[in-house]
Backbone bond lengths (Angstrom), bond angles and torsions (degrees), N, CA, C in turn:
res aa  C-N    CA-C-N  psi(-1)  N-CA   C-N-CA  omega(-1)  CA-C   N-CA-C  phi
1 X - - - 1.463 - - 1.530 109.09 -
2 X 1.169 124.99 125.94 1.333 146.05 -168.33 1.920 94.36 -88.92
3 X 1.208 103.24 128.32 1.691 104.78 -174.20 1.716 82.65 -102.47
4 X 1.734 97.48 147.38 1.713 101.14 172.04 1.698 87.82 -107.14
5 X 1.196 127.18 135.36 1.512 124.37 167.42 1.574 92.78 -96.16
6 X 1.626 105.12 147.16 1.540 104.85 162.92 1.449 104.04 -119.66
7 X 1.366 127.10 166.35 2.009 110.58 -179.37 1.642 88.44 -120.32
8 X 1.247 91.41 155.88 1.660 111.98 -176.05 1.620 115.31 -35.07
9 X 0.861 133.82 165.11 1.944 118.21 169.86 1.565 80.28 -112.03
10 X 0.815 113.41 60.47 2.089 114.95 168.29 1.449 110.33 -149.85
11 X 1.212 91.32 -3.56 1.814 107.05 -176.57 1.624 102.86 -93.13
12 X 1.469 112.31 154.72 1.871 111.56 167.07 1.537 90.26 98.38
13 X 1.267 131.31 -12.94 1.400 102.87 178.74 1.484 106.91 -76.11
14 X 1.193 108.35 -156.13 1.800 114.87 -169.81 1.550 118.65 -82.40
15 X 1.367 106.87 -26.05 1.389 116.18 175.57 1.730 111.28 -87.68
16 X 1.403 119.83 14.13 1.411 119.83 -160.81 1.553 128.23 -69.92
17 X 1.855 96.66 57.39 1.366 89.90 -178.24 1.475 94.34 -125.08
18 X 1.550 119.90 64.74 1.528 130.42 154.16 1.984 100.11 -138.60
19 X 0.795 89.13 84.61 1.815 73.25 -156.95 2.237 85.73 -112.41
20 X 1.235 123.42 126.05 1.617 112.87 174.96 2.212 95.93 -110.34
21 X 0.889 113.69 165.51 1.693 113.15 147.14 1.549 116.85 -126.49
22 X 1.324 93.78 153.60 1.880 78.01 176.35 1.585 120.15 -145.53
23 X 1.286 117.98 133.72 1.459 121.21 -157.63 1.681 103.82 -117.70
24 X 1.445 90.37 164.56 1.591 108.02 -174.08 1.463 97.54 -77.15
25 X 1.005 120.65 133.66 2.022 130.69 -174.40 1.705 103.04 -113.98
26 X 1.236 131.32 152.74 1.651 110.23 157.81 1.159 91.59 -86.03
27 X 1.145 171.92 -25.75 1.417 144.15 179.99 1.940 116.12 -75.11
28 X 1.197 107.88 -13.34 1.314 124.80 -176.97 1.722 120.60 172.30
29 X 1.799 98.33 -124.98 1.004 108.38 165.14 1.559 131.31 -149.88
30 X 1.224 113.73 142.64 1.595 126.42 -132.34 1.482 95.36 -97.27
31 X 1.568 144.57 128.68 1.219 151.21 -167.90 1.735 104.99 -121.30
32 X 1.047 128.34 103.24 1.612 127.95 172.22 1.426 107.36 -128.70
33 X 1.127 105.23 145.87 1.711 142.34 175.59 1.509 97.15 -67.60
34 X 1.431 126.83 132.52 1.935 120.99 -147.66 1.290 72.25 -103.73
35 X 1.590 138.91 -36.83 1.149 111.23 -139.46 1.732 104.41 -106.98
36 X 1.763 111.23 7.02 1.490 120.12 150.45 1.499 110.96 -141.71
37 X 1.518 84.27 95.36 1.757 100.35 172.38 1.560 119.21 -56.98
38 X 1.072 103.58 -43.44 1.401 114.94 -169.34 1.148 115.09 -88.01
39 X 1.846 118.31 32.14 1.685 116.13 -167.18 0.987 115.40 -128.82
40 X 1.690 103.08 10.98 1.601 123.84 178.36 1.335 128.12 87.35
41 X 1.605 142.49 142.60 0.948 116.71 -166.60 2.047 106.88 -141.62
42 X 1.353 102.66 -178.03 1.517 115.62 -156.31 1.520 98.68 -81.54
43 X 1.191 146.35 126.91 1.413 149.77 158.42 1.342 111.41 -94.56
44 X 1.367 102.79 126.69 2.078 112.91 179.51 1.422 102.50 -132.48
45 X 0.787 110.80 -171.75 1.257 114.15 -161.03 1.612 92.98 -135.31
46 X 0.878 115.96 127.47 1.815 132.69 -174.57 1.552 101.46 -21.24
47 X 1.874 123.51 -65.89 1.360 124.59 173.42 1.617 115.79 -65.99
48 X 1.067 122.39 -1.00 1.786 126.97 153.14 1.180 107.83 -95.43
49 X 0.961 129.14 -23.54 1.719 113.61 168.54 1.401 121.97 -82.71
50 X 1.536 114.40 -22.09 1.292 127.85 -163.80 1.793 94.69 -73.29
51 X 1.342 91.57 -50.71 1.619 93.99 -172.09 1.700 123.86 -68.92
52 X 1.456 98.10 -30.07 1.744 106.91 176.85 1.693 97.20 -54.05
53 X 1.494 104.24 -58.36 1.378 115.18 167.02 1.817 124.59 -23.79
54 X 1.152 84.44 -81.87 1.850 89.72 166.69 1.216 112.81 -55.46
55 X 1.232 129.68 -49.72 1.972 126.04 -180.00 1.882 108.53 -46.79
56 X 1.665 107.25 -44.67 1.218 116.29 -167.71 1.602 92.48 -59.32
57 X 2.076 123.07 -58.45 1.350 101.88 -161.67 1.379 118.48 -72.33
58 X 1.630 123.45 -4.25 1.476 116.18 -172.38 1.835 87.31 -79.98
59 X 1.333 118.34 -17.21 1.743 92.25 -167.69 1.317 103.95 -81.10
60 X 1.227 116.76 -23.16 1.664 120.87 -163.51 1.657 103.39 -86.67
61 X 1.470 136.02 -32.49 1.191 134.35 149.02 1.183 108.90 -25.95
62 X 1.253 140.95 -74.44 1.427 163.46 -175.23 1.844 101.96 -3.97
């Protein structure tokens, strides 16, 4: 299975050294660092991502 990585659309600005991509996994979904592909990456599972997700927008409300 060929993974498609996509990179954040928040990534490429000038400060772009937080940059993640994230691909469809069959076990879930696959989290890598864009700017070391080859350094391995985080697998969640759709309802672990959902929530990192939601945790991230309650902090940024803040």
């Amino acid at each position: 299975m060929t993974v498609q990585w996509r990179k954040s659309s928040y990534s490429g600005g000038a400060n772009d050294e937080q940059c993640v991509e994230l691909g469809r996994l069959s076990p879930g979904i696959g989290v890598r660092d864009s700017k070391n592909p080859d350094g391995g990456h985080l697998t969640l599972t759709p309802a672990q991502f959902t929530d990192i997700i939601d945790q991230l927008k309650r902090r940024t409300e803040r």
